[in-house]
N, C-alpha and C positions, 0 to 999 in steps of 0.2 A: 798281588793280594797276599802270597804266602812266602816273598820273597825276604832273604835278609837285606837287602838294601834298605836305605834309607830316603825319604823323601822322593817314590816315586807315584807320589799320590796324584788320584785325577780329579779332585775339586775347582772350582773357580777359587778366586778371591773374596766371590759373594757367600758361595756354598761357605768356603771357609771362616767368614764373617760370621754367619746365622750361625754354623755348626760350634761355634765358639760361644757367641754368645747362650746359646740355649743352654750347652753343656754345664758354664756357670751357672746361670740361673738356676735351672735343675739342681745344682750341686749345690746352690746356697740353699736351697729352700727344704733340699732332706739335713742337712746340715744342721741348719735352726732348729729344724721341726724335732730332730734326735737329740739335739740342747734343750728344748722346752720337756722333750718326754723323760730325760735323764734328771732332771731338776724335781720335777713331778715323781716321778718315781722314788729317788732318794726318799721324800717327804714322805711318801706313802710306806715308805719301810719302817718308818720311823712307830707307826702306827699296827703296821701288818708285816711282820716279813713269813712270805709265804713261796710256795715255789712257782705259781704264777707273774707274782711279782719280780721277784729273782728274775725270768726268765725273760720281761721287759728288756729289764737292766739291760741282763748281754745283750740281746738285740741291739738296744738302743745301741748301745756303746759299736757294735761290731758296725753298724751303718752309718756311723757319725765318722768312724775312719776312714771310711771309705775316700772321703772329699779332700784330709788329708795327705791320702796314702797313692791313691788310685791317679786323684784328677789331676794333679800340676803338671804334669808332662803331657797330658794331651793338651791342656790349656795353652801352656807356651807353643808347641808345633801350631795350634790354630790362629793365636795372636800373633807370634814370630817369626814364624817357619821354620821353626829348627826343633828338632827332637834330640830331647838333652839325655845324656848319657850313652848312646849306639845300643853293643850289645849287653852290655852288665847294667845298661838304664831299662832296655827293653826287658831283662830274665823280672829284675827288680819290680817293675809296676807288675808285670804277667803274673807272677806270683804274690802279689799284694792283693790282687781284684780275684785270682784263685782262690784263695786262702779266704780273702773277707768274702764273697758270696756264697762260696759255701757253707760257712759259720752261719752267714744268717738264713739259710737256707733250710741245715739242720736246724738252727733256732724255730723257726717256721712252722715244720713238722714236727719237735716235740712241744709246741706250744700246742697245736692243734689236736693231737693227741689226748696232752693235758686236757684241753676243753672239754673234749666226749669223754673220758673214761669220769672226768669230774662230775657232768650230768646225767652218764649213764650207771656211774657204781659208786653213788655219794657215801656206803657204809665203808666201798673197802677203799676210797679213795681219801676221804679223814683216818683214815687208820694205817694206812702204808706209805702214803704222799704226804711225808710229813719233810717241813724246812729241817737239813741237819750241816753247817757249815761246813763239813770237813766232807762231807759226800757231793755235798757241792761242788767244792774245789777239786777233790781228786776227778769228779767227771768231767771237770770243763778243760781241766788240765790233762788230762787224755783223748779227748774228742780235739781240742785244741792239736795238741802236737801229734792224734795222728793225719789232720786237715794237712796242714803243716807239712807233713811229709809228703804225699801227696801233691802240693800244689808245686815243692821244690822239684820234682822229679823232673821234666822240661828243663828247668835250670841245670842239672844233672846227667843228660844225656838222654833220659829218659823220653823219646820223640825231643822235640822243641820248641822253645817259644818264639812269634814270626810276629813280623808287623805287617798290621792288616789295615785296610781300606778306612778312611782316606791317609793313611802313614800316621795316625796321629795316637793309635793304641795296641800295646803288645797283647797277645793270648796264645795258649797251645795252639799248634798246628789242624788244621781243619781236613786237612786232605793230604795229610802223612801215606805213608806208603812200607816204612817199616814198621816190620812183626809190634813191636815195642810203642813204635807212636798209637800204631791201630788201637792198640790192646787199651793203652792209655788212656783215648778217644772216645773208646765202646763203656770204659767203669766209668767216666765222666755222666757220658750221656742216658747208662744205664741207672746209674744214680738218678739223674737228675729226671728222670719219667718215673722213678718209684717214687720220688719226692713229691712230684706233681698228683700221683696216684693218693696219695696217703693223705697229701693238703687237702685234695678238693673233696676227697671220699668222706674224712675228721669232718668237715668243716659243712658239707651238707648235710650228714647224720645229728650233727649239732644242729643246723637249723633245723630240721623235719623235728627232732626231738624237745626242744624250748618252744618251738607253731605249736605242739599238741598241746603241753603243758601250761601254756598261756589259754589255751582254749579250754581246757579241764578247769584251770584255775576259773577263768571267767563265767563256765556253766555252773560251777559248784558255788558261785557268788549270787549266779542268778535263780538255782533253785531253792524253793522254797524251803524253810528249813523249821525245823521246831525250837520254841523258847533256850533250850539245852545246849542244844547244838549252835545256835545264833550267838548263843553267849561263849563260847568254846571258841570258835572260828574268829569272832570279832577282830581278836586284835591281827590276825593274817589278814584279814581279809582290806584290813586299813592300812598293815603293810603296801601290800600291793592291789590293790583293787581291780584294777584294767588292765595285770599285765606286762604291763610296759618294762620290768627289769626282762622281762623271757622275750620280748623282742627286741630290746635294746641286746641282749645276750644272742640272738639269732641275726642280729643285723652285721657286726663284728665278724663273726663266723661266715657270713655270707658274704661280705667284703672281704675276708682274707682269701679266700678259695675264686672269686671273679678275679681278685688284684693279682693272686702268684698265679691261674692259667693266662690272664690276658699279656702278664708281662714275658712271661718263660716261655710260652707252645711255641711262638716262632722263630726263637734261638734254637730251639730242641730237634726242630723239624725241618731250617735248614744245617744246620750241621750232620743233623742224619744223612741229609741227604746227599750233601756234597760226601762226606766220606763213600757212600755206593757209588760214586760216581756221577752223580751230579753238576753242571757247570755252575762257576758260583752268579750269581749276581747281587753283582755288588752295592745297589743301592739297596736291594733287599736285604742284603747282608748287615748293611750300615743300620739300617732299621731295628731288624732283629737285633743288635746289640745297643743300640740305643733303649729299646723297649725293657732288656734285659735290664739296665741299669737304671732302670725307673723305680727298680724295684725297694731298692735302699731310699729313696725317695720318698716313696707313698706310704711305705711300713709308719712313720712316726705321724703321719696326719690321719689313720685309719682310728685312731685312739678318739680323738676329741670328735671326729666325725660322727660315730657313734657310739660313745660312751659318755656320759652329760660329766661324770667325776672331771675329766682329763677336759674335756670342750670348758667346763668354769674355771679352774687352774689354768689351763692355754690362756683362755681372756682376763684373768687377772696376773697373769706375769706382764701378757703383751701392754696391760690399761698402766702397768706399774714403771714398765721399761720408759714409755712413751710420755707417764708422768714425770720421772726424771732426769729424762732426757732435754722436756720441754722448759724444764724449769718451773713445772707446777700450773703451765700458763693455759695449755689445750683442755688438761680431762684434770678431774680430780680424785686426790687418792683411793680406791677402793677399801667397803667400811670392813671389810672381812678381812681375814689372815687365809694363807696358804693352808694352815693346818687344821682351819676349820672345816675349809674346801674337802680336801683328802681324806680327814681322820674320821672316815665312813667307814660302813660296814661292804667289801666289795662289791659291784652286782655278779658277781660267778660267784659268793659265797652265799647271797641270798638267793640266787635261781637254784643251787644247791639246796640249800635249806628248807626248801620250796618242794620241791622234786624228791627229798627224803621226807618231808611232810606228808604227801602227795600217796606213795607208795605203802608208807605207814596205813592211811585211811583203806587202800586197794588190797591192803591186807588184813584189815580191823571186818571189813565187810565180807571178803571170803571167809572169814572164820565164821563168822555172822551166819552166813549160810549154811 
């Protein structure tokens, strides 16, 4: 399992069959799915550039590499049986898949972040979270290279990189035994439980917070109101009538916090384990890092699942790809443009809007009193 050899994997031919095939598939379909959302995203910059937006971007981008970066050398070992490059191919993918999961990882939890502090502090979050290029760049290019460092250390002496069960992919050492791997081990996986801490904590306080908000919105719609007030409210209230951007904004929030604990607790909790001492097993193991790597997968379909913008863009790239592909002969063109799709106002700036609206009146009325 933690050995340098090469190919002394215990799969069948069939295991190895399935285990190949799934892998691509998988790999094609966060692949596309982070091509459909990078294309979408551009467009919507074009319209908004915000640091929501932005914050798509790199994701997309850092999960679309992954397929390049990470998969061809397990692909080959499962279709081939050879593991191409030994030791400077193993350090090489080990710290490609280091490097890119944790990027989107941190992407992740400052997204998450982003969300609650946006619905929870709409005055000070339009006034200090503002889009500025050049703070952009110096943070991604510091968070960047010191990821970066970090992921090379294995490569460096720092513990090591090992090829793990079935031989088909490299990662740091599981069950190192020097000072140095240990220590390596423990900032990985200590990381990667605050990360899990901070997703799911952001991301349920988001939703409990938009469930209220959507129900305040909806009671203030149903009580009765005077001439005044009826004519004041109106046009909010034909905004959004029933809601639906504060759940559509609590749905997202709730799929990202089920998607990063279901894919992450069981890499987390066997590697804890195996370093106290643990013996491994190794199809659970295979699991646990299968699951892990779902994770770059499900990030770009979580979009159109539940946000209707990204779901009508995804179906008219797909209706437009399959038009031209067909020669015109299956579907016919779709009558809208990309940019009438997008060039909306976000739903995280109207649940915003909403919720500064909202607090306004909860203030209008204690004064009242």
């Amino acid at each position: 399992m933690t050995g340098r050899g090469f190919g002394l994997e215990e799969f069948s031919d069939e295991q190895f069959l399935v285990g190949g095939v799934t892998l691509l598939f998988t790999g094609l379909i966060g692949f596309f799915g982070n091509l459909l959302v990078l294309i979408v995203t551009y467009r919507i910059l074009r319209h908004k550039r915000n640091i929501p937006n932005v914050l798509i971007l790199f994701l997309a981008w850092t999960d679309l590499l992954v397929f390049p970066l990470a998969y061809p050398q397990s692909l080959i070992k499962y279709f081939f049986g050879v593991y191409i490059g030994d030791y400077m191919g193993c350090d090489f993918q080990a710290t490609a898949i280091t490097f890119l999961f944790m990027s989107s990882i941190i992407l992740v939890v400052v997204m998450s972040v982003d969300r609650l502090l946006a619905l929870s502090e709409p005055f000070y979050y339009d006034r200090h979270v503002i889009y500025d290029k050049e703070k952009v760049k110096v943070a991604s290019i510091g968070v960047g290279c010191s990821v970066l460092t970090v992921s090379l250390l294995p490569a460096f002496g720092v513990s090591r990189n090992v090829l793990h069960f079935p031989g088909t992919f490299c990662l740091f050492e599981w069950n190192s035994t020097s000072f140095d791997g240990r220590a390596l081990l423990y900032i990985f996986m200590s990381s990667l439980a605050f990360a899990m801490f901070l997703v799911v904590s952001c991301n349920l306080t988001t939703v409990i917070m938009a469930l209220r908000l959507a129900r305040r919105r909806q009671d203030s719609i149903n009580k009765p109101r005077s001439d005044e007030e009826a004519a004041n409210s109106r046009p909010l209230d034909h905004h959004c009538s029933s809601g639906k951007m504060e759940i559509q904004f609590a749905k997202l929030s709730g799929a990202v916090a089920i998607t990063f604990f279901s894919c992450w607790s069981l890499f987390l909790l066997r590697v804890t384990l195996i370093q106290n001492g643990w013996p491994f097993e190794e199809l659970i193991d295979f699991i646990a890092v299968r699951l892990a790597s779902l994770h770059t997968v499900v990030n770009p379909w979580l979009y159109p699942l539940t946000r209707r913008k990204y779901r009508d863009a995804f179906w008219y790239l797909l209706t437009l790809f399959v038009y031209y592909a067909t020669c015109t002969l299956l579907v016919t063109r779709p009558g809208t443009t990309l940019d009438e799709i997008v060039g909306i106002q976000s739903e995280a700036s109207q649940v915003r809007e909403l919720y500064r609206e909202e607090r306004r009146r909860s203030s209008a009325q204690r004064l009242v009193k």
